[in-house]
N, C-alpha and C positions, 0 to 999 in steps of 0.2 A: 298188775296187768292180767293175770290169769283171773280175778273175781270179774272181773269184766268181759274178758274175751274167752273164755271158759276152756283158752287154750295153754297147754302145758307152759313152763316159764321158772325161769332159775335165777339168781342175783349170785353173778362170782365175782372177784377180783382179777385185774385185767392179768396180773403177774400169775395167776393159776395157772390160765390158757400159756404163758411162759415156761411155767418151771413143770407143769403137772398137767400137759395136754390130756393124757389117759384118763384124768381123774373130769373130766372137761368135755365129753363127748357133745359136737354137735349136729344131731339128729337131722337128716333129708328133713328140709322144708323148713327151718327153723333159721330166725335171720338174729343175727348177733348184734345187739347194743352198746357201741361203744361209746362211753359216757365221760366229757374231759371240756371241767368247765375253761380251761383257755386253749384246749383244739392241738396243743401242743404236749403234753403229758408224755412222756417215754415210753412207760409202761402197755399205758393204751395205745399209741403209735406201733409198737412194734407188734401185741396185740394184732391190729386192725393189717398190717403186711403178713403175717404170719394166715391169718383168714384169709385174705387176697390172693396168697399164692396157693392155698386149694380152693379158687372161686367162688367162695361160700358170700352170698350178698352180705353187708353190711347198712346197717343204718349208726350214722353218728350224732353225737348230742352237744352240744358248745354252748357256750356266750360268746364266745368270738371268732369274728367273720373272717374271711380268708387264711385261716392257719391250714396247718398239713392234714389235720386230722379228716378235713373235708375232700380232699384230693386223695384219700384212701378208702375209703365209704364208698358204698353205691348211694345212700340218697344222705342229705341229711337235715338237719333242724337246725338251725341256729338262732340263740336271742341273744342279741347284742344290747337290747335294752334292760336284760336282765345281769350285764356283768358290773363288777362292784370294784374298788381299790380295793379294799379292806384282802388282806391273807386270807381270814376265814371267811367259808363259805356260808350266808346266809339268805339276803334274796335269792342270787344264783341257784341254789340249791332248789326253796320252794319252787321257783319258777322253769328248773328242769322238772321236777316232778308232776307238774301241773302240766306241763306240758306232754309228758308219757301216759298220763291219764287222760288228757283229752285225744293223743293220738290212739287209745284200748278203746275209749268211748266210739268214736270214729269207723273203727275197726269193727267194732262190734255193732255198730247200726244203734248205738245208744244214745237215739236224741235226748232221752229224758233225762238221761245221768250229764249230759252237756250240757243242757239248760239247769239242771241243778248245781253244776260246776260253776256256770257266770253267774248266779242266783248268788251265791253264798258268799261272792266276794263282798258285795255292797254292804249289809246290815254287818257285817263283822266290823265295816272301817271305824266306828264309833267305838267299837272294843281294844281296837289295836291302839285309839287316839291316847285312850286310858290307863295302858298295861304299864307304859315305861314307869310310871311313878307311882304305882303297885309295885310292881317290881322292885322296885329302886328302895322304896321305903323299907318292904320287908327285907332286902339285903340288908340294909341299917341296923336294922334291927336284931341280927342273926350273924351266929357265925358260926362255919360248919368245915367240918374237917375233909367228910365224905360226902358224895351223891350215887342217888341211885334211882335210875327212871326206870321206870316197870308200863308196860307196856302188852297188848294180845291184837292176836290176827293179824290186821293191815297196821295197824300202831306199835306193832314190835319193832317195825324199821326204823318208827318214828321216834321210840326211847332209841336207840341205839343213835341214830343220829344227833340227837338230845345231849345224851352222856359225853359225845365225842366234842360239841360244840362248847360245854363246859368246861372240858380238858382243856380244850386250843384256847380260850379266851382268859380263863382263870389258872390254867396250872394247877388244875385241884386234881383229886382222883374222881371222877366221873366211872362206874359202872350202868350197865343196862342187863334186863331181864326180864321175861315173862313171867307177865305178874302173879301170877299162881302160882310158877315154881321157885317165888323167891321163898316159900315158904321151906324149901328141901335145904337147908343150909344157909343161904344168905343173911335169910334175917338174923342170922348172930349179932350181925353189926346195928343191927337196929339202935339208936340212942338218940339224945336229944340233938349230939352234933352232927347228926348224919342224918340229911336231908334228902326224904323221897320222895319222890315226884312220880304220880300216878297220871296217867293217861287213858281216863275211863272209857272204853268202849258201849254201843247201845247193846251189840246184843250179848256181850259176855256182863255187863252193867250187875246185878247182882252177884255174883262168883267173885268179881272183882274187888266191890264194896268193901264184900268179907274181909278182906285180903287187907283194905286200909282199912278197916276199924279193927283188925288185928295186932297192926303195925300201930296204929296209934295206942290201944292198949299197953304195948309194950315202951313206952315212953315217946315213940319216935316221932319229929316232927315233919308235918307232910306237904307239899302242895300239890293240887289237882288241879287238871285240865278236863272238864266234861261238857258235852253240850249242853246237859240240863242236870244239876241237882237235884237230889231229895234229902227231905229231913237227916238220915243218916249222914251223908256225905257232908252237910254241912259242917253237922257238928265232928266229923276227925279231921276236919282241913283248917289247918293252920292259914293257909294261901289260896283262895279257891277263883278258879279262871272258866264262868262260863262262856261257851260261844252263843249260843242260843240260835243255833240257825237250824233252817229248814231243808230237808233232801235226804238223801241219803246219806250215810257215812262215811264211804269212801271218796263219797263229791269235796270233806270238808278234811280232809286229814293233814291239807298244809297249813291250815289253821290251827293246830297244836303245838306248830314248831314257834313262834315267834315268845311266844312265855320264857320258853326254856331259853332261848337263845336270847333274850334279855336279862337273865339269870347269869349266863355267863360271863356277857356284858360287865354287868352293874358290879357281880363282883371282881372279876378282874381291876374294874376301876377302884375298889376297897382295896386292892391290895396294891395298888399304886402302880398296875401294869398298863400298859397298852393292848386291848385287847384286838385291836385289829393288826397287829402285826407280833404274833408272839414271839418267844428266843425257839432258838430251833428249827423253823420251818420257813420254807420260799414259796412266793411267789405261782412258780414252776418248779414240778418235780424233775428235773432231767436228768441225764446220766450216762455215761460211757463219756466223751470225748462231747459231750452236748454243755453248754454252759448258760447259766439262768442268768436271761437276757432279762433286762429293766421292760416291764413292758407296761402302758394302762391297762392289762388286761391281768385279772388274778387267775389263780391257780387251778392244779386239781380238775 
C-alpha cells in the first residue's frame, strides 16, 4: 500500500489492537483494514467494535457476503468468487491482496500500475498450467526436513506467507526471512535437507543472487521464483520458477505465491496428509461463548 500511495501504512494483527492498543496508535485520518477471509473472525470483529466505538472509519475485506464483519465497517470489499472450502488460505489470500493493490492503485490515480495489474494475469496462465507437475515431480524427488523462504521489500510478506502455507498444508517447519539477513545466523541450517526457497526481487536482484550462490555453495538445496534468470541463477537453482511477465514488480507479487503453495501441497500429500483440512485448525477462528459453525465459507 505505502509503495503505491506514498502514504504512511503498517500491517498488525487484529489481537494487538486487543491486548496492546498503546502499542497500536491510530493517527487523525488514517482508516483501519480489517482483513477476515469469512467476515466472521473474533479477533477481527471485536477489533472492528472496539474502532467503532471511537468512530474511527473502517474499511473491511471478506470472501464472504453478508457476515458481521460488514455491519461493522464503514465501507467494505467483498469477493465471494474468491472463497475456497479448503481450511488453508490460498486463492482467498491472492485475491485479497490483488485486491488492496488495485484499491492503492485506485487511490493513488495509478492507471498504469492497474493496467499493468490485468496485464500480467493472462501470459502467466500457461505458467501456472505447468507448475503442479514441476512441483510435484521435484517433491518426488526430495525429501527435506526444513524450509526457509527468504524474501526483500514488498516479497518479504510474500516469504512469510510462503513459510506459513507450508506449515498448514505439510506440518513441516516452515521459517521466513530477509534474504540478506539470513546470512547473520540462519544459515547454520543450511544443508541438503533443508529446502530454500528464494523469491528474487528486480531491484535488490544482484545483492540477492549473492545470497543463493552462497547458500548453494554451502551444500544447500534451492528453489527460486524470479521473473527473469541469468546465467548465475540458473546454475544454483535446483527448481527454478520463472514468471516472465511484463510491468512492474509490485503489479506481479501474487504470482510468487502459487509455487510455494503447491509445495505445500504436494508434500503434504507425500506425507499421506490431507492438506486442505489440516489437524489442529478450523474453519473459523472464534472464541468466548462463539462456536465454529459448519459453514461453505473458510476461515481466517
Amino acid at each position: 500500500m505505502m509503495s503505491l500511495t506514498a502514504k504512511p501504512s503498517r500491517a498488525v494483527a487484529a489481537s494487538e489492537i486487543l491486548l496492546f492498543p498503546e502499542l497500536v496508535p491510530v493517527p487523525k485520518g488514517c482508516v483501519p483494514v480489517l482483513i477476515s477471509r469469512s467476515g466472521r473472525t473474533s479477533e477481527v470483529l471485536k477489533a472492528a467494535e472496539a474502532l467503532r466505538a471511537r468512530d474511527i472509519p473502517t474499511l473491511g475485506v471478506s470472501c464472504a457476503p453478508g457476515q458481521k464483519l460488514e455491519s461493522l465497517v464503514t465501507s467494505a470489499i467483498v469477493l465471494p468468487a474468491a472463497d475456497e472450502q479448503s481450511t488453508v488460505m490460498t486463492r482467498s489470500f491472492t485475491s485479497m491482496l490483488m485486491a488492496l493493490q488495485s484499491l492503492a492503485g485506485t487511490i493513488s490515480g495509478r492507471e498504469d500500475f492497474l493496467a499493468s495489474q490485468r496485464a500480467v494475469t493472462k501470459p502467466v496462465e500457461k505458467l501456472i498450467d505447468a507448475l503442479p507437475q514441476r512441483v510435484s515431480k521435484f517433491v518426488e524427488q526430495h525429501a527435506f526436513a526444513d524450509y526457509v523462504c527468504l524474501g526483500q521489500g514488498p516479497l518479504f510478506g510474500i516469504a512469510c506467507e510462503s513459510a506459513l502455507k507450508l506449515t498448514e498444508m505439510s506440518l513441516s517447519y516452515g521459517q521466513s526471512f530477509h534474504t540478506l539477513e539470513f546470512r547473520h545466523g540462519p544459515k547454520s541450517i543450511v544443508s541438503e535437507d533443508t529446502l530454500i526457497m528464494f523469491l528474487l526481487s528486480d531491484s535488490g536482484f544482484k545483492s540477492e543472487v549473492e545470497v543463493l550462490e552462497e547458500v548453494k555453495a554451502l551444500g544447500g538445496t534451492t528453489m527460486v521464483v524470479a521473473n527473469r534468470a541469468d546465467e548465475h541463477v540458473r546454475h544454483a537453482a535446483d527448481l527454478l520458477i520463472e514468471l516472465e511477465t511484463e510491468g512492474p514488480e509490485l503489479a506481479r507479487l501474487p504470482l510468487y505465491l502459487p509455487a510455494q503453495q503447491l509445495m505445500g501441497l504436494f508434500t503434504g500429500l507425500k506425507k499421506g496428509l490431507d492438506p486442505d483440512n489440516p489437524k489442529n485448525l478450523s474453519r473459523v477462528v472464534l472464541l468466548d461463548d462463539e462456536t465454529a459453525q459448519t459453514s461453505k465459507h473458510a476461515a481466517l
